[in-house]
C-alpha positions as CSV (number, residue, x, y, z in Angstrom):
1,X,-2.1,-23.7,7.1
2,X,-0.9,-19.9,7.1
3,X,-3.8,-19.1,8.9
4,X,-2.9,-21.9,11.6
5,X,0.6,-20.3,11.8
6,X,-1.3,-16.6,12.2
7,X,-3.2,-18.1,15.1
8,X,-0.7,-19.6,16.6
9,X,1.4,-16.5,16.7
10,X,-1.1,-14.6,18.0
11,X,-1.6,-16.7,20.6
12,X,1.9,-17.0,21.7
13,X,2.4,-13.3,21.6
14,X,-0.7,-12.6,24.2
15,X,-0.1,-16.0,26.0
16,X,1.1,-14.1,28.8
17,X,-1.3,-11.4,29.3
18,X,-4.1,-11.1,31.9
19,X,-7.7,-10.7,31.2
20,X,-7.6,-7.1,33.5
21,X,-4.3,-6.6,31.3
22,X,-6.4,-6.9,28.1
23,X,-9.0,-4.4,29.0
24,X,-6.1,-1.8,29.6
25,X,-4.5,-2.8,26.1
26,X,-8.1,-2.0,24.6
27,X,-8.1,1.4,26.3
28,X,-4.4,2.6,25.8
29,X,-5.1,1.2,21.9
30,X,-8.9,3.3,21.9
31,X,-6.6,6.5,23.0
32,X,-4.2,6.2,20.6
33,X,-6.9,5.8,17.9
34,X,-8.6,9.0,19.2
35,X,-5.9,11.1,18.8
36,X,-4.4,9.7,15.5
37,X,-7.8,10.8,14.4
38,X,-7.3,14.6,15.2
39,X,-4.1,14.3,13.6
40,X,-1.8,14.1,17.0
41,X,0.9,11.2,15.7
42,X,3.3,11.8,18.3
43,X,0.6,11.7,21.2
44,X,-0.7,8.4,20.0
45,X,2.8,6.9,19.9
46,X,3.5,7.9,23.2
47,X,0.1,6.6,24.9
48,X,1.4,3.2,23.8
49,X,5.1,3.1,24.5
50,X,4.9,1.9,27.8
51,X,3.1,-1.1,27.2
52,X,4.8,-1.8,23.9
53,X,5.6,-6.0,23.4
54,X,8.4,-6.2,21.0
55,X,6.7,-9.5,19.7
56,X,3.3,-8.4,19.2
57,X,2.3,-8.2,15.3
58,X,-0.1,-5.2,16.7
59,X,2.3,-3.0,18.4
60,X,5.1,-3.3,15.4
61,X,2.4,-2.2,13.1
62,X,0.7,0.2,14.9
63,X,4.5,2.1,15.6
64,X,5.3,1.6,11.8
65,X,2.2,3.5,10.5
66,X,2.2,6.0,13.5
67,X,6.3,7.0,12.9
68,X,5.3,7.0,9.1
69,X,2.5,9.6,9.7
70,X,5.4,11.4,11.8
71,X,7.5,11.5,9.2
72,X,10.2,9.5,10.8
73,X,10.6,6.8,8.0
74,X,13.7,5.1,9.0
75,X,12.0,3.8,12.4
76,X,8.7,3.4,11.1
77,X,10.7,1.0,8.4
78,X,12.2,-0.2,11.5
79,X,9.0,-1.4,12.8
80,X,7.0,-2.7,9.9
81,X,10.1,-4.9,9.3
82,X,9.6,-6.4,12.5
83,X,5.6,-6.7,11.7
84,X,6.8,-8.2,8.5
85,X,9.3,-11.0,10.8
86,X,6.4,-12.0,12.9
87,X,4.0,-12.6,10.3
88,X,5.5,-13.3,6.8
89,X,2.8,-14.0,5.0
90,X,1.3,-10.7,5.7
91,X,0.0,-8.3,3.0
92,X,-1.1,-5.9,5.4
93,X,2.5,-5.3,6.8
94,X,3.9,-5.6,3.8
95,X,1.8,-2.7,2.1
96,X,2.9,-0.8,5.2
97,X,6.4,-1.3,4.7
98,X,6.5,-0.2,1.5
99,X,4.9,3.8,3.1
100,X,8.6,4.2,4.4
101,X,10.5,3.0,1.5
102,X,8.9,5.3,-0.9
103,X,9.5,8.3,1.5
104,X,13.2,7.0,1.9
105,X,13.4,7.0,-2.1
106,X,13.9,3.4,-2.0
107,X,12.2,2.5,-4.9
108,X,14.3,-0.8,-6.0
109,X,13.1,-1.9,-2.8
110,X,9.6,-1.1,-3.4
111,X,9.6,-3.0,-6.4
112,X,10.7,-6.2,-5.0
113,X,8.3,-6.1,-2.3
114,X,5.7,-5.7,-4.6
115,X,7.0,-9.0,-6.9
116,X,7.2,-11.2,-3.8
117,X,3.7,-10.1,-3.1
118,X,2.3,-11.0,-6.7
119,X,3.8,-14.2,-6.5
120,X,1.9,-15.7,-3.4
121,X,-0.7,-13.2,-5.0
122,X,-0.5,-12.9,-8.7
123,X,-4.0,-11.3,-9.5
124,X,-3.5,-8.3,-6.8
125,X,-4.5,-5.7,-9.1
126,X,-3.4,-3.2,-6.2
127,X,-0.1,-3.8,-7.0
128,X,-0.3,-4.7,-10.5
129,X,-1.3,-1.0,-10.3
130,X,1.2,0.2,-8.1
131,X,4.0,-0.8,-10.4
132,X,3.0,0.4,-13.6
133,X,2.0,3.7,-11.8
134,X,6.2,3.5,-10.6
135,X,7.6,2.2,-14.0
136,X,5.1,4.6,-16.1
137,X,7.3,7.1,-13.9
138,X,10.6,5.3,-15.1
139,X,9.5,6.4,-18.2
140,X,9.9,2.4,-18.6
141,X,6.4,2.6,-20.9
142,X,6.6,-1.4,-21.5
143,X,6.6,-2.4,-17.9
144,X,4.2,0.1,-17.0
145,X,1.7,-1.1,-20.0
146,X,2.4,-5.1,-18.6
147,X,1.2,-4.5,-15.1
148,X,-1.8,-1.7,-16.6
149,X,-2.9,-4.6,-18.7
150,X,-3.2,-7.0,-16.0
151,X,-5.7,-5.0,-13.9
152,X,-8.0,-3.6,-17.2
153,X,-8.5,-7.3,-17.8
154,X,-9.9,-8.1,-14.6
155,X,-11.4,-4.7,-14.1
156,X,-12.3,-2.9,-17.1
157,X,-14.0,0.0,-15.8
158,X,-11.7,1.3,-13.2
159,X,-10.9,4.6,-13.9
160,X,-7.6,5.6,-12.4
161,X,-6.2,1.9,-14.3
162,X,-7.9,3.6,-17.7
163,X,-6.1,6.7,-17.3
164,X,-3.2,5.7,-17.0
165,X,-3.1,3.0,-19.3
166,X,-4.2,5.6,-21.7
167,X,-1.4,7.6,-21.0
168,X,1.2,4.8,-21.0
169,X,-0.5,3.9,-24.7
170,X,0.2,7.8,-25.7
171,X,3.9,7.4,-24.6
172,X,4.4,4.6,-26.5
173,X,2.6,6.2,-29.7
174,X,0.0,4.1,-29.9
175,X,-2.1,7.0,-30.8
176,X,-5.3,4.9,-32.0
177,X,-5.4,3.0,-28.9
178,X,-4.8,6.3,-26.7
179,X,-7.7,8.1,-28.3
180,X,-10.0,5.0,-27.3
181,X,-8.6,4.8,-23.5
182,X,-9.1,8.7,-23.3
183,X,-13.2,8.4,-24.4
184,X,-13.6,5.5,-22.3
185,X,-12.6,7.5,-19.4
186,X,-14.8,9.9,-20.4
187,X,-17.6,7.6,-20.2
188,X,-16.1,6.6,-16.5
189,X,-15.8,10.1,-15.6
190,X,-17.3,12.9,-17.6
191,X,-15.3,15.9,-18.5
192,X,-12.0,14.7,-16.7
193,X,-9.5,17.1,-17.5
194,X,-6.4,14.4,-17.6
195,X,-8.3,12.6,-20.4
196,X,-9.1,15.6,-22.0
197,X,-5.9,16.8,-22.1
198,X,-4.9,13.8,-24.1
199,X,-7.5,13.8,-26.5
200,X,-6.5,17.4,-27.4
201,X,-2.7,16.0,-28.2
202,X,-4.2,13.5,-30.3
203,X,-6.6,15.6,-31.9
């Protein structure tokens, strides 16, 4: 069914647009990429603003990541928001809108994003990562260990998720635990200095 309402939205955004008007969009959209790629974020926006359709999923989220890059947050929030209105359901913009809110210091914001994500997708251990990398910063060690927990479950080797949950387990002085974390990430990634750090505090 969601994939039904993408299609259709898709199709009502380009309903209008000739097949010589495509091959122009393609072009306009192959420049911009070109120069996003050496870096030129304010030449790419500006190849595409006269053709920009305020009710095309593409263009929103192409301006949203392009003013981000720019460092102009409050419009590229602007623009992923209107992404996120065209397409609800959509991770991809969502992800994006959250580039702007962290910039902007929104981070209340960023949370809730992130919880109405893991309900439609409650095994995203992107996010369940994402959070307990924002509340290990909160020095809110609980939270941070709930989310940490979720994604060593499902992926017990990953090694940035191992490193921090080893961390979060040193902050809440579970030492024992810690010590085991810090190894294993040693076995993940030899001689990483983080992990030897810990071990030396523990030691």
């Amino acid at each position: 069914m969601k994939y039904l309402i993408f299609l259709f939205l898709s199709i009502h955004t380009f309903s209008g647009i000739k097949a010589q008007d495509y091959v122009k969009l393609r072009s306009v959209f192959e420049k911009s990429y070109a120069l996003e790629k050496d870096s030129l974020y304010q030449q790419s926006l500006n190849v595409l603003k006269d053709y920009y359709q305020a009710n095309s999923y593409d263009f929103n989220i192409r301006y949203g990541w392009l003013y981000y890059n720019i460092g102009d947050y409050p419009k590229s929030k602007e623009y992923y928001k209107k992404a996120m209105d065209i397409l609800p359901y959509s991770h991809e913009a969502k992800l994006g809108y959250v580039l702007p809110l962290a910039g902007l210091g929104e981070w209340d914001n960023v949370i809730a994003i992130y919880n109405s994500m893991l309900k439609n997708d409650p095994k995203n251990t992107l996010i369940h990562y994402r959070l307990g990398a924002i509340f290990y910063d909160r020095k809110d060690y609980q939270k941070a260990y709930n989310y940490l927990e979720e994604v060593i479950n499902l992926y017990p080797n990953d090694y940035p998720t191992n490193l921090l949950f080893a961390w979060t387990n040193y902050q809440m002085g579970k030492l024992k635990e810690a010590k085991v974390l810090f190894n294993k990430v040693l076995l993940i990634k030899p001689n990483d200095s983080s992990a030897l750090d810990g071990l030396k505090l523990i030691m």
